[in-house]
N, C-alpha and C positions, 0 to 999 in steps of 0.2 A: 516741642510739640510731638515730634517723631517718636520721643520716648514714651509718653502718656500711648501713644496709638499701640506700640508694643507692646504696651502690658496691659492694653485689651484685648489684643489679639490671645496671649499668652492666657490669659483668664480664660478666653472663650475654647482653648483648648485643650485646661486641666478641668473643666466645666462641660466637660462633653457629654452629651445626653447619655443616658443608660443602658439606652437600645440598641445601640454602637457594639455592647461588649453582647459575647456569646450566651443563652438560654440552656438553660437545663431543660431537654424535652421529651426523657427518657428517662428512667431506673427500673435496675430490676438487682435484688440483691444488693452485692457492693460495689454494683457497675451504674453506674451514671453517662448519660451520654448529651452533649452541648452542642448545638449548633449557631448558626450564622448566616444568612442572607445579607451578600450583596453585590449588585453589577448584574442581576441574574442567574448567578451561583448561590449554591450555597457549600459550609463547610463546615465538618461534626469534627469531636474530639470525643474519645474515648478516655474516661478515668475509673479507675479501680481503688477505693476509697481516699480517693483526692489525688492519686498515684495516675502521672501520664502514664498513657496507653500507646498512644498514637492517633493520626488527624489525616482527614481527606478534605479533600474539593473540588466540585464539580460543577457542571449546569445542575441547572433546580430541574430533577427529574422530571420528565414527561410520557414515559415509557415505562411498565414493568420489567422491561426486559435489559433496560440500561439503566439500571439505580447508579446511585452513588456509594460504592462499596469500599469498606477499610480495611486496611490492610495493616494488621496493630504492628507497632513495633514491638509490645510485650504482650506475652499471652496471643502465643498467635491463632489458637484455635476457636479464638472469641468471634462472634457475629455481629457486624453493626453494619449499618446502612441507612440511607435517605431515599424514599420509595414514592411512587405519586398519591396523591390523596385519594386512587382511584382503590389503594391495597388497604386492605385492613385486618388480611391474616397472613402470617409467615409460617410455611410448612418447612422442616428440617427434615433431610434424607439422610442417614447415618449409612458409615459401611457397608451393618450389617444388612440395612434394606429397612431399615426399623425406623418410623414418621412419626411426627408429632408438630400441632398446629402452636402457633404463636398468636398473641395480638400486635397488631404494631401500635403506635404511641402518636397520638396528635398531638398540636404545641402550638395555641393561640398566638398566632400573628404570622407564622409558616403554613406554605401552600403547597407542603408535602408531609409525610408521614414518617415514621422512622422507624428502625425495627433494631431490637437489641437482643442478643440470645447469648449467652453466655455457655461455654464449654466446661465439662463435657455432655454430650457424647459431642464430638466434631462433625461440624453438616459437611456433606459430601453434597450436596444439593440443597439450594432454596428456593421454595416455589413459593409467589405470590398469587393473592385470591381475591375478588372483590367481595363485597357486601352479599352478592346474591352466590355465592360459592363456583363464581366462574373463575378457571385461571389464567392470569392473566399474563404470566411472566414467569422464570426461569433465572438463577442462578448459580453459578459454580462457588460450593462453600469451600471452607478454609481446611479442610482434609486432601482436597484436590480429588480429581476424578480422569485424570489421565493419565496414561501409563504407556512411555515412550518407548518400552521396551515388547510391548504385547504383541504376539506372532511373527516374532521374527523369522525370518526365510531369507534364505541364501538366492541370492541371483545371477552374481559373478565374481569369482574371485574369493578374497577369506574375506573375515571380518575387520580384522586392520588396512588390508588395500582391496577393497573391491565394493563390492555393490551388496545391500541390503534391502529387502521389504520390510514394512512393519505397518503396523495398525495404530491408529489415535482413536482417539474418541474426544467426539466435537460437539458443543453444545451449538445444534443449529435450529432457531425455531422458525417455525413458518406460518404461512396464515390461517391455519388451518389444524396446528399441531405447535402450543405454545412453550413445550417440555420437550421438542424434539431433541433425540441425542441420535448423532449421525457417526459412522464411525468410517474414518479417514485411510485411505488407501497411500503408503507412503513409501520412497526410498530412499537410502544414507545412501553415502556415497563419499569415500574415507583412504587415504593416503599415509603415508608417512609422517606429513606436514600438516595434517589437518583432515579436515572435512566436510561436509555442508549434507542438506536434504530437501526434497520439495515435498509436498501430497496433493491430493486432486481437491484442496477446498474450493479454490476461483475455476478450474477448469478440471476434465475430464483426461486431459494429457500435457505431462509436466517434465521437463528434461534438467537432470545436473549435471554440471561437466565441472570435472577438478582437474588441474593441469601441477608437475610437478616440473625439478630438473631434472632432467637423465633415467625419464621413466616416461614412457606413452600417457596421455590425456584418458583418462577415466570417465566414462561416460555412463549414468543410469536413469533412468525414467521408468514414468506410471503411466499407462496410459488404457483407453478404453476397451471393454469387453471387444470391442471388433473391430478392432487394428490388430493388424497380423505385424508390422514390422514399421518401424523408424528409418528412414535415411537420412543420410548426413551429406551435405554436400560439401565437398572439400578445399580447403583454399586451391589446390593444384586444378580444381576442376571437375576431380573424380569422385565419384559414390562412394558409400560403402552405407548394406543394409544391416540392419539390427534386429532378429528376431525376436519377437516379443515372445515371454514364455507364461505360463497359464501359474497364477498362484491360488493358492486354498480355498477354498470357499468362505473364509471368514473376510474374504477381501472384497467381496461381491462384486465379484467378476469380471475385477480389472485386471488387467496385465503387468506385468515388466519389462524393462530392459534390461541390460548391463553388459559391457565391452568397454576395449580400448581404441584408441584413434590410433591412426595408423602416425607413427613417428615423422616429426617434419612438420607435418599438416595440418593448417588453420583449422574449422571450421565454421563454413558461411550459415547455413540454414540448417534446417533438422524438421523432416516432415514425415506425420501421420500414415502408413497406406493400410488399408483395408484390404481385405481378402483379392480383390479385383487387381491391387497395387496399384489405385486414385487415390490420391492424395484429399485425406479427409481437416487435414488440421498441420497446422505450420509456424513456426517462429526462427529469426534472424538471432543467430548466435555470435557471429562476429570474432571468436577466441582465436590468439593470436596462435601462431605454432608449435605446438609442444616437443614434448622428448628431446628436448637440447641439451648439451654440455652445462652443467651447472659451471660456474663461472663468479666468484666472489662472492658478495652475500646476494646474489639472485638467485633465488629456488626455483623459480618459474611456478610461483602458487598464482595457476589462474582460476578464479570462481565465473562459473556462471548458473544462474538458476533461472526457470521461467515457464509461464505456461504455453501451448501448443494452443493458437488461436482458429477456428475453423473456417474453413476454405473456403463455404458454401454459406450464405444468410440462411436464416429460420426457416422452412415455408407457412405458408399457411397465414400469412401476416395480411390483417384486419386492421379497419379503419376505427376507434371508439372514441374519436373525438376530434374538431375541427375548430381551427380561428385562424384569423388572419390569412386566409387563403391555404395556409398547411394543415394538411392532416396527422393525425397522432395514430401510427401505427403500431400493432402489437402481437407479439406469436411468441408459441413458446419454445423453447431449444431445454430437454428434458423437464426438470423441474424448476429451470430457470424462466424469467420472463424476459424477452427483447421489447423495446420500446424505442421509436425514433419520431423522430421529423421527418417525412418528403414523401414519396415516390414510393421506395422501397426501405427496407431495413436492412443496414448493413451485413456483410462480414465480419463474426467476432465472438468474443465470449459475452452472455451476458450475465447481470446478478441476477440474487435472487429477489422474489415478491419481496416487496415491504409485507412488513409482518406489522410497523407500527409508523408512523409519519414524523416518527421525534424531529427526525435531523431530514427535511423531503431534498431528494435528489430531482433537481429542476433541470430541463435541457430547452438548449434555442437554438431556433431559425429564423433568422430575417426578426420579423416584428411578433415573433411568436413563440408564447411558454408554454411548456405543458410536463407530464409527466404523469405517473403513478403512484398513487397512494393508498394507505392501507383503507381496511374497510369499513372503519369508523370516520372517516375523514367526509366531510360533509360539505366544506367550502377552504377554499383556499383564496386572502389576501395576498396582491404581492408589493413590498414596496418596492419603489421607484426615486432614483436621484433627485427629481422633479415632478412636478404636478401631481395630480392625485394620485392614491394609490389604486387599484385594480382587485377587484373582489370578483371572482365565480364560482358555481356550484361545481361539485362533482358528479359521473355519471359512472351507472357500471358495465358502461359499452356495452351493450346488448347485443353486438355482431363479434366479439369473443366469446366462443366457449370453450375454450382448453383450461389446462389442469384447475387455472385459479380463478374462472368465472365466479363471481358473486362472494370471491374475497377480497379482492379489491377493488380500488375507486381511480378513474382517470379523469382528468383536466387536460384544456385546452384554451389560454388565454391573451387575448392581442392586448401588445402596448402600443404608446405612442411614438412616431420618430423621433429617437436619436435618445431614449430614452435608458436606461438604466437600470434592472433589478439588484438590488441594494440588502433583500432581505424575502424571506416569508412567513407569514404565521398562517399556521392549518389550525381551523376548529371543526369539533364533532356539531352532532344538529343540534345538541344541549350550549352550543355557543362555547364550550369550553376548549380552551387551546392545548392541544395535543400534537403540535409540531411547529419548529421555530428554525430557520433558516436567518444567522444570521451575516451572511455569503451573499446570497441571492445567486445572478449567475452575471458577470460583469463578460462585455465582452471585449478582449484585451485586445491594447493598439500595440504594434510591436511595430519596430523600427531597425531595418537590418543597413548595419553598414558595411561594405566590401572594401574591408582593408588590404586585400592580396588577392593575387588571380591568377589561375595559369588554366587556358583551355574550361574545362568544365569544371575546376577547381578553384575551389572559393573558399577564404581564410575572412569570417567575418566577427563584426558585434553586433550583438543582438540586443536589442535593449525592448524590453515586455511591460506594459506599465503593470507599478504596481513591485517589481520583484527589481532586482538586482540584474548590471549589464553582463551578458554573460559572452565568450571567449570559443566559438565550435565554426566545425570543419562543413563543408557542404559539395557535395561532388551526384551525379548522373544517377547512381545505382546504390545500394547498401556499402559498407556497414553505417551504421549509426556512430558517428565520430563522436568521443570523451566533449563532455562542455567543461569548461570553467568560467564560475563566476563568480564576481569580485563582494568580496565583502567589505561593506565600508568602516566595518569597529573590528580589526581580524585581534588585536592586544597585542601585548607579549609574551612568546613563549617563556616558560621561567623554570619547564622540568622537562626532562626526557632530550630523547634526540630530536635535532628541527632541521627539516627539510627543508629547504631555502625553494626547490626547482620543482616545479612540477610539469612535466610534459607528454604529449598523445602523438603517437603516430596513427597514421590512418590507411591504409592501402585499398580504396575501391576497385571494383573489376572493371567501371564503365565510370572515367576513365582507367586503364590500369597503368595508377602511378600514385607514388608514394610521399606523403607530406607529413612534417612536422611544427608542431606547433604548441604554445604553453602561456601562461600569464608571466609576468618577469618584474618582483618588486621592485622599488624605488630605489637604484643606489647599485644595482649589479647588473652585471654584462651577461647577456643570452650566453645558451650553450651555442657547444660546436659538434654539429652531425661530424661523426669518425666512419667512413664508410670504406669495404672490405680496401687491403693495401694501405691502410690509415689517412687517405683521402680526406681534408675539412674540407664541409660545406655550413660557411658561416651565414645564419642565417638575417634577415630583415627585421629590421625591431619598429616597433610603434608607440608611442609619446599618448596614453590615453590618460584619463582623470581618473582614480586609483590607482590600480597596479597598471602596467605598461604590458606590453604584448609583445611574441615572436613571432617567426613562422621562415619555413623552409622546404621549397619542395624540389623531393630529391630526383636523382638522374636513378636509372633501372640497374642498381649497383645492392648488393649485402649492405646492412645498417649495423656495425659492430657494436654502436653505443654512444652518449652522450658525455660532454668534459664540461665543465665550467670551473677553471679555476681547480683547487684541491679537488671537487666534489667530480665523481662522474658515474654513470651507470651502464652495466652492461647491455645488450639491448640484443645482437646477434640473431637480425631477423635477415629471411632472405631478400633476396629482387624481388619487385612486384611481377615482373612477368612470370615467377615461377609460384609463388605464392599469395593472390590479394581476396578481400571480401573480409577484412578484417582489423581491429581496433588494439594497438595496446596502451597501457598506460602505466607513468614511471611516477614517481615521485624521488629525491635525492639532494 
């Protein structure tokens, strides 16, 4: 009988409906283009007279500004894309500056549009338009439109070791300017060994620090028109300022940095000061100490990158929506918008306006959702693990009037105890769904176990629902200690070198004292702290479900490095009492 069942099954699945396979729902020329919905994605194929192209897949667009765009694997200066049903002309920007409109292409039984343009000339830009010649959307064509080399300017050092500015250009649209192109204030920052860069896209003040062996820490940053100077506060304890210097006017009217760390010496923080020398803007650096003796294959390439987050909340923060006893506050910090829950609005960088509600950014308190959305956005459903869903309108907070009055829409919606957002769909007043959460905003139970302790120091697992149990350090005052977390399918290595060990030291100031600790697979023995005079301190091991765990915390002595067995790594950090506020991290 089992057999008979089998070869219906088998039938019912060389018998597969038709609608299964991909649509041709585009040509132009000898280009063809096919698509596919399904799961709420959709996915195009480009052919050139029956010839792959190349294929993408995405969410089923809801946004001009976020199509589903291809990236051919042949012919790469070809256009194709999956657009909302909202676009029904495609404009092409060429190098020269030289436009020309497209139609795009419907495709009965798809609930978006398509756009197909074949090269040459190559779009440098595609703009979307609606029915009534409004535009609606922006993107970057297959010519490319940035150039990572544009105004470069010296700021410390040459060009192989020291600090650079340079200019990007960003495609940033806003609600009020659908083709904005913003151009980015930025700096490299380049060694012997390497390199890395930040720019002011998420913030107005941004710091790199590249660390080598047997050469001082390299440090440069971007930072705002009216910061005079960066401090660094140092693992010893001591200052050192950084004048910021004035660049071009094509950088609009941000500053730089660029210097060295004084040899030896961590860095804990790195903070903004203004004219006055108040600290406008701040972030925790943690870099262990540089300029050491190179020492077998340790180079001491330490990276760090990040933005300078500000000292001071928004002013001027308004109340534009209320449920559940919380208020939804909102003020602007430049051309950003802050939005919170409570009282006041935090400390911090914020983003920018929604320009569109594709993907809405929902935030919670207590029994209460809210947020900002774009200015089409008309009601916001939310779901929920249970019981009904929750449906409200939106409003345009009529006690905001800064930069973005009356281009965006704000919500404020209670749920029930104990309840759940699981998801959202935003629609316009025409009922049509123009933003889809499929997240919600859950709020996570986390469960900390205290596997080790000494004083104010805490060697835990942390297990978050939802994610994998994860392996970090927790003590009084900064740094922010390395996590590791266990993966439950890690395979097997089958190419390259395998690092068996992975371990974090951590040296806070508050307590100031120095611990070790790392995940330890199935089947091998923790390392052994080698401390200055070749001192072991073997450390404590733990029996968990995955990988198994260490941990060791040291007496106020030099850390020369780590042994297990053949493998060991140099490490050559000082005593915490002369150096702490800071993280390093080995692998070996």
């Amino acid at each position: 009988m089992w057999r008979g069942a089998l070869i219906a099954v088998l039938a019912l699945v060389w018998c597969a409906p038709a609608h299964a396979a991909a649509k041709t729902v585009a040509r132009t020329g000898e280009f063809t283009l096919q698509a596919q919905e399904k799961g709420g994605k959709v996915c195009i194929t480009l052919r050139r007279n029956r010839h792959y192209q190349g294929d993408q897949c995405g969410r089923i667009p809801r946004s001009a500004q976020r199509p589903v765009r291809m990236f051919p694997y042949i012919g790469f200066d070809n256009y194709a894309a999956a657009v909302p049903a909202s676009v029904t002309t495609a404009e092409t920007e060429s190098r020269s500056g030289k436009r020309a409109r497209h139609r795009t292409f419907a495709a009965r039984g798809f609930a978006e549009r398509f756009v197909l343009i074949p090269a040459p000339p190559s779009a440098m830009f595609v703009r979307f338009y609606g029915v009534d010649g409004t535009l609606l959307g922006i993107d970057g064509g297959p010519a490319g439109y940035i150039d990572l080399g544009a105004n470069l300017t010296p700021v410390f050092g040459t060009h192989d070791e020291g600090v650079e500015a340079h200019t990007e250009l960003r495609l940033a649209p806003t609600p009020d300017q659908a083709d904005r192109l913003r151009t980015l204030a930025c700096v490299d920052v380049a060694n012997r060994f390497g390199g890395g860069g930040i720019c002011d896209l998420d913030s107005e003040n941004g710091l790199q620090l590249l660390g080598e062996c047997g050469a001082p820490d390299l440090v440069g940053g971007i930072v705002a028109a009216g910061v005079e100077s960066v401090r660094l506060t140092l693992g010893s304890g001591g200052e050192v300022g950084i004048p910021a210097q004035e660049l071009p006017a094509v950088f609009g009217g941000r500053r730089a940095i660029g210097a060295t760390v004084p040899p030896g010496e961590a860095v804990r923080t790195a903070t903004a000061l203004d004219a006055a020398g108040q600290g406008v803007a701040q972030i925790l650096v943690g870099t262990e100490p540089g300029g050491r003796p190179c020492v077998g294959d340790d180079r001491g390439d330490v990276h760090f990158s990040g933005d300078l987050e500000p000292l001071a909340p928004p002013a001027g923060a308004v109340a534009v929506a209320a449920a559940g006893g919380e208020s939804l506050l909102v003020a602007d910090q430049g051309e950003t918008l802050c939005v919170g829950l409570g009282s006041a609005l935090p400390a911090g960088t914020c983003p920018p306006p929604p320009f569109d509600s594709d993907a809405p950014a929902l935030i919670r308190q207590g029994r209460t959702v809210a947020g900002a959305l774009s200015r089409d956005a008309a009601r916001i459903t939310l779901q929920l693990n249970r019981g009904r869903d929750v449906t409200v309108g939106t409003t345009d907070g009529p006690a905001y009037t800064g930069r973005w009055a009356g281009r965006v829409r704000f919500f404020a919606a209670q749920i029930a105890a104990g309840r759940e957002v699981t998801g959202a769909v935003v629609r316009n007043a025409a009922g049509t769904i123009i933003g889809l959460s499929t997240k919600g905003i859950r709020v996570p139970r986390v469960k900390r176990t205290v596997l080790a302790r000494r004083g104010a120091q805490r060697f835990e697992l942390v297990r978050t629902s939802g994610e994998p149990p994860c392996l970090t350090a927790f003590a009084t005052g900064p740094p922010q200690a390395p996590t590791f977390c266990t993966d439950p399918h890690p395979g097997t290595p089958i190419d390259g070198p395998v690092n068996r060990y992975r371990a974090a030291v951590t040296v806070p100031c508050d307590p100031r004292q120095a611990m070790v600790y790392g995940p330890l697979p199935d089947g091998l023995t923790a390392p052994q702290v080698i401390l200055e005079g070749k001192r072991i301190i073997r450390p404590r091991t733990f029996s968990l479900r995955g990988e198994n765990a260490w941990v060791a915390f040291l007496p106020d002595a030099a850390v020369e490095g780590l042994r297990a067995g053949k493998q060991s790594v140099p490490l050559q950090l000082p005593p915490a009492s002369v150096q702490c506020g800071y993280s390093a991290h080995r692998s070996f």
